[in-house]
C-alpha positions, 0 to 999 in steps of 0.5 A: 505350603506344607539341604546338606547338614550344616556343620561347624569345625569341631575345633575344642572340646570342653567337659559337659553333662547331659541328661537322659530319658527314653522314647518310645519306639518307631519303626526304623526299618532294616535299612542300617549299617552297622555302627562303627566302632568308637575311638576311645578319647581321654581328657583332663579337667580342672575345677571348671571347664577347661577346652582341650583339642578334640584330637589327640587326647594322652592325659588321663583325668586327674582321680581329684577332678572336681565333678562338672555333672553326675549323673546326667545332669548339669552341675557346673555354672561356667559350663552351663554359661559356655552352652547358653553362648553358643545358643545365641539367645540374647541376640536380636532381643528376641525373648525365647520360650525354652523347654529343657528336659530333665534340668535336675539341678537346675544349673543350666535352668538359671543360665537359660532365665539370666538371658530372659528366656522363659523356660518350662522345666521337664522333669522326670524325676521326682526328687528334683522337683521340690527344689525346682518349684522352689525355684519356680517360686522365686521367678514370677512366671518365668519358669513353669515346672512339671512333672514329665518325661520329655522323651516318653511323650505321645506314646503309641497306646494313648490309653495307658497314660500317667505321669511322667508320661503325657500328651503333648495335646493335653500339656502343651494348652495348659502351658499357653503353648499355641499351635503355629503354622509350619511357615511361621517362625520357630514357636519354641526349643527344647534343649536337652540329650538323647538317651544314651541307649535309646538314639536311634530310636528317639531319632525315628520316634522324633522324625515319624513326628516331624514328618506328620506334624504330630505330637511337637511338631504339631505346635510348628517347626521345633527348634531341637538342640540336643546333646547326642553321641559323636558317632550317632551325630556323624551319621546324621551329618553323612553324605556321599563323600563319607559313604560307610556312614552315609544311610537312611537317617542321614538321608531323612534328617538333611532332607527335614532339616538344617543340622549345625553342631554348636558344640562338642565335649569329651565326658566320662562314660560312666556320668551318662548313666543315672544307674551305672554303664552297660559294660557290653555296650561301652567299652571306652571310659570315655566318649565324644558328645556334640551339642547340635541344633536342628531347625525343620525346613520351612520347605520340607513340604511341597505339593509332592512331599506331604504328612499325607505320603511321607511314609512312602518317601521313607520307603522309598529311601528304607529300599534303596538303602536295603542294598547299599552296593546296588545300582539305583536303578535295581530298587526302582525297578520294585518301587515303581512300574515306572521306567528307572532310567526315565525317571533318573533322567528327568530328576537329572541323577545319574543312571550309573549312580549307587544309593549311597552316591546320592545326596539327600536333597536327589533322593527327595527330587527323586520321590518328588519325580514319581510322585508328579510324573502322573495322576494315576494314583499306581505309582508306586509298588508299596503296601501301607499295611506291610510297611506298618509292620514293625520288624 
């Protein structure tokens, strides 16, 4: 055989570094409500992390604070300490294959190798490398370094390919990585950050390659733990009861996997950057990052829901959310010949109900519904080669 976002109390934010990179892009749809502003947070820290309340920040850094991360990355052992307990990897004994993304310095490299994980280091820049071989060298196997960028991998035109950029088909067997089965446990992590001013589109990138099981999801269900903005995470983590940022991934995401924040941090704007900040996007000095674990489902596929027509599932959400004011029944009316109001009854939603009134795991009922509701193969009012169009 091929639930709601899990969320932890952000109760203390302690100063951390993420890296960045980009992806390549896929098509997300025009089904997405503006993002909403940012409140700007101000935070103080010392020569090591220190954890202040999330909320009402006053204090402004000291001008003297010694660095914790530059330039995306890590350079802070306590702080990379702090990340490695919240991931719980000496637990159950079990030893964990990591892949980090852009370790840099590797800091947080040597906090993963202390737990006995084995760790295979992504790294896109070059400078780094040397030292990371360096280390490498010292380990016996237990770390592997290579020259990629995590975030670039699988692009679309698979024929214009060269380091930093690979295939995911060609790495990951000369790594020893197999292929798992999506019942089986989780084969691997990869720990590392969204790009700054690529989320939404490494989200798409990453859930078009869930959905398929292609590229990393190929090898099994992926375990990711990324660093993401505050904002980015909120919509992510949405339901119903919070509907101005309830919407199409918020829905895609629950329904795919379990979402946990681990941990989340107050960092200097401008350290997010490998070249400086776009000032028209970022008018705060500061922003709130979260730390969050995504583990896919092992019941995400059913013999409704497959990599054979999720691209009609995310139709399906993409049109409901296209008019977030209008009634459920309105967009079913051109997304199956099927009878709206039957069709809600027998997935027990209420006929009365807006897009964004219903939770993720209806919206997957709701396909599941249609989908099993005949075997007439004209269920739905859908065009594959219109929606592949990217806009």
């Amino acid at each position: 055989m091929w639930g709601p976002a899990t969320v932890l109390p952000p109760v203390l934010a302690p100063s951390v570094l993420v890296g960045v990179g980009r992806f390549c892009f896929w098509r997300s749809g025009a089904a997405m409500r503006k993002d909403l502003g940012t409140v700007p947070h101000r935070f103080r820290s010392d020569s090591c992390p220190k954890l202040w309340p999330c909320e009402d920040r006053r204090e402004s850094p000291p001008t003297s604070a010694s660095h914790l991360f530059s330039k995306g990355y890590i350079v802070n052992p306590t702080l990379a300490a702090t990340l490695v307990e919240r991931l719980q990897l000496t637990e159950n004994g079990h030893r964990h294959l990591i892949i980090e993304c852009d370790p840099g310095h590797g800091i947080l490299t040597k906090a993963l190798l202390n737990t006995g994980a084995s760790v295979i280091a992504l790294q896109s820049d070059k400078k780094f490398i040397p030292h990371l071989k360096s280390l490498q060298e010292k380990l016996n196997g237990k770390l592997q370094v290579v020259y990629c960028d995590f975030f670039k991998m699988d692009p679309d035109n698979h024929n214009t390919v060269h380091p930093p950029v690979v295939l995911s088909q060609e790495l990951f067997p000369s790594l020893g990585i197999e292929a798992n089965s999506w019942s089986e446990d989780i084969p691997f992590k990869v720990i590392g950050t969204f790009p700054p001013n690529n989320e939404r589109k490494a989200l798409w990138k990453l859930l078009h390659d869930l959905y398929v099981c292609s590229s990393i999801y190929k090898y099994g269900r992926v375990e990711l733990c990324m660093f993401i903005s505050e904002k980015q995470y909120e919509k992510l983590a949405a339901d119903p009861t919070n509907p101005d940022l309830y919407h199409v991934l918020s829905v895609l995401w629950q329904v795919s996997c379990k979402i946990k924040l681990l941990y989340k941090a107050c960092v200097p704007t401008c350290d997010l950057y490998k070249k400086g900040v776009p000032s028209f996007k970022h008018s705060s000095k500061y922003q709130n990052l979260c730390f969050v674990q995504i583990i896919p489902r092992k019941n995400l596929f059913t013999k409704y829901l497959t990599p054979i027509n999720y691209d009609i599932f995310f139709h399906m959400v993409k049109q409901c959310f296209g008019r977030r004011s209008a009634f459920l029944t309105h967009h079913l009316h051109s997304l199956t010949p099927y009878d709206p109001v039957a069709i809600l009854n027998e997935a027990g939603i209420n006929t009365n109900f807006k897009s964004c009134e219903v939770y993720p795991q209806d919206y997957k009922h709701l396909f599941e519904t249609i989908e099993c509701s005949s075997d007439n193969d004209n269920k739905w009012l859908y065009d594959r080669v219109l929606e592949n169009i990217e806009c």
